[in-house]
Phi, psi and omega in degrees: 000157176233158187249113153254107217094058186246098162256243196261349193268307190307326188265345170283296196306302168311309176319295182305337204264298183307010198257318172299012195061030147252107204292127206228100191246150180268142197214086168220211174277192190276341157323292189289332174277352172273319191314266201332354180265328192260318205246340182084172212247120153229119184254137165226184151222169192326321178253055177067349169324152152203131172222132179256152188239110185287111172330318173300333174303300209296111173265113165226123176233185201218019177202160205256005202284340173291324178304309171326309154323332206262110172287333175225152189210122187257139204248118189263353208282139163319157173310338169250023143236070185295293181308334170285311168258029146288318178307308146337287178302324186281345190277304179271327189275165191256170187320119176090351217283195124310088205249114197248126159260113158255049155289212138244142146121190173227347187285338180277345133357302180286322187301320209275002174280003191262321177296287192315300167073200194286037191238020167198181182268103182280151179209110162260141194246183158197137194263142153301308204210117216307170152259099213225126174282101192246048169058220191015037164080044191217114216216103199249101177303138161220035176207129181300136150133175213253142174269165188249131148188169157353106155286102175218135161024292193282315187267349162278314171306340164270323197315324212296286205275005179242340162353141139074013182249183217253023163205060159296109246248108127323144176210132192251147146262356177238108136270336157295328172287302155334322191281307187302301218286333177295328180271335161305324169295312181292356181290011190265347177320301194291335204281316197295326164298285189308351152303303169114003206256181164265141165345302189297312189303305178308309198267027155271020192229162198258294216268343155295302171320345188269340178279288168325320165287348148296290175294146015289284186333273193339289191332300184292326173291352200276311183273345141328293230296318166315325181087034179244141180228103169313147191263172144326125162245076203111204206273332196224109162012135162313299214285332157293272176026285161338278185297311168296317178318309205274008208260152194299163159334286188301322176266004170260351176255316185313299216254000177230313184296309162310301179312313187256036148061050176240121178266170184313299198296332183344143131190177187284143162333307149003267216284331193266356193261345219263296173289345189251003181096351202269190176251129189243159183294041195258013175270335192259332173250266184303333184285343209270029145280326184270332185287339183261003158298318183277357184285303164312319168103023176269165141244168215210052177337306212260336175273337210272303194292337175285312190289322165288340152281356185281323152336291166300344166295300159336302174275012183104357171296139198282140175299172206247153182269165195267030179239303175291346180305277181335310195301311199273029165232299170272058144046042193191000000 
């Protein structure tokens, strides 16, 4: 298989899979590719798991050219580079391959069923649970679950050799509800950049949690309004969520927070893209609430406002304390 787009999830997701005995080339940028060149791959999680990769082991190249060798290709890139790296697979990968998407957000899919057309097997897929890149080519699941895609044929034959290792594949006939119920979950990914915290520091504070729990609220009327209904992503219901985020300090840390199995290194892809200067997914997870509110003929106040600050984060605005966050998105 080849990983297109091996960042901190792509380089996770390979690692765990080479570890299971599937030979694995790596495709990303130059960065990671000079760390791993100097350090080699080592992935862990939350629950003591570890694989180390000898740098001389890694084939991680910077050109798609490896995609050709690839019965499957898991394609990991942010929501803005769908499109280039569809334009990679039609250029490089051959004929018939296996395009596994483990993206965020739901709209990238369709673009790449629109580039691609019928010349290869599209699969949608979806990660659960973060990544925190913490450098020298180290790379740490810090949130519990399993990845999702298309229950078929082709994805039961991977699932079989990937069992029980911290990447492990689940397979749904709803992917589409799956796709929905994760981004209601990722809307906390933007409140966790503009904090500036770790997962954990953030969602232990109330007024970050009231913000995240508004875009949900928002969200699910949007998708009611829609006729679309998210599936379970995690320990607790979409139509809950809300309402335990918003649950007092003290009974959100006794009765949720532990359970849901987030360490100290935890933070969103967000937060890391944030810190490094890069352009973050927040048009594929809150916008893609506000483009479906304007479909609808709604606005999407709380989310429309969460994407301008994360705008301004881009650019360079200082992170928010969780009391003003709360004031400058619901006015309260």
């Amino acid at each position: 298989m080849a990983v297109l787009g091996a960042g901190s999830i792509g380089c996770f997701i390979g690692a765990a899979w080479s570890a299971a005995g599937i030979p694995v080339s790596f495709i990303g940028r130059a960065r990671i590719a000079r760390d791993i060149r100097d350090h080699g791959i080592t992935a862990t999680d939350f629950a003591g798991w570890e694989h180390a990769i000898a740098a001389s082991d890694v084939d991680f190249a910077c050109v798609p050219d490896s995609l050709h060798d690839a019965d499957i290709v898991a394609l990991c890139v942010k929501g803005g580079g769908t499109g280039e790296a569809a334009r990679d697979i039609a250029r490089h990968a051959r004929d018939g391959a296996l395009i596994v998407s483990f993206q965020n957000g739901v709209s990238n899919f369709d673009l790449l069923a629109k580039l691609l057309g019928n010349r290869f097997q599209l699969v949608r897929g979806m990660v659960p649970f973060n990544v925190a890149y913490l450098g020298d080519g180290r790379f740490h699941k810090g949130v519990a679950g399993d990845l999702w895609a298309e229950d078929r044929g082709e994805m039961r034959a991977l699932a079989e050799p990937v069992a029980g290792g911290p990447a492990a594949l689940a397979l749904s006939g709803n992917m589409i509800g799956l796709a929905w119920g994760k981004l209601l979950i990722n809307l906390n990914n933007a409140v966790n950049a503009l904090s500036g915290r770790t997962l954990i520091d953030e969602l232990g504070e109330r007024d970050y949690r009231l913000v995240v729990s508004a875009s949900q609220r928002e969200g699910l009327k949007l998708l009611r309004r829609a006729r679309i209904r998210p599936a379970k992503v995690g320990p607790a219901p979409p139509w809950l969520v809300p309402a335990i985020l918003a649950s007092p300090d003290w009974l959100f840390a006794r009765l949720f927070l532990k359970s849901w199995k987030i360490d100290a290194h935890a933070r969103s892809s967000m937060a890391d893209d944030l810190a490094n200067r890069r352009p973050t997914e927040i048009d594929y997870l809150n916008g893609e609430l506000v483009r479906l509110a304007a479909r609808l003929g709604r606005s999407a106040p709380v989310n429309t406002r969460i994407v301008e600050l994360v705008g301004r984060a881009e650019a360079g605005a200082a992170p928010w304390q969780a009391a003003a966050l709360r004031t400058e998105v619901l006015g309260r």
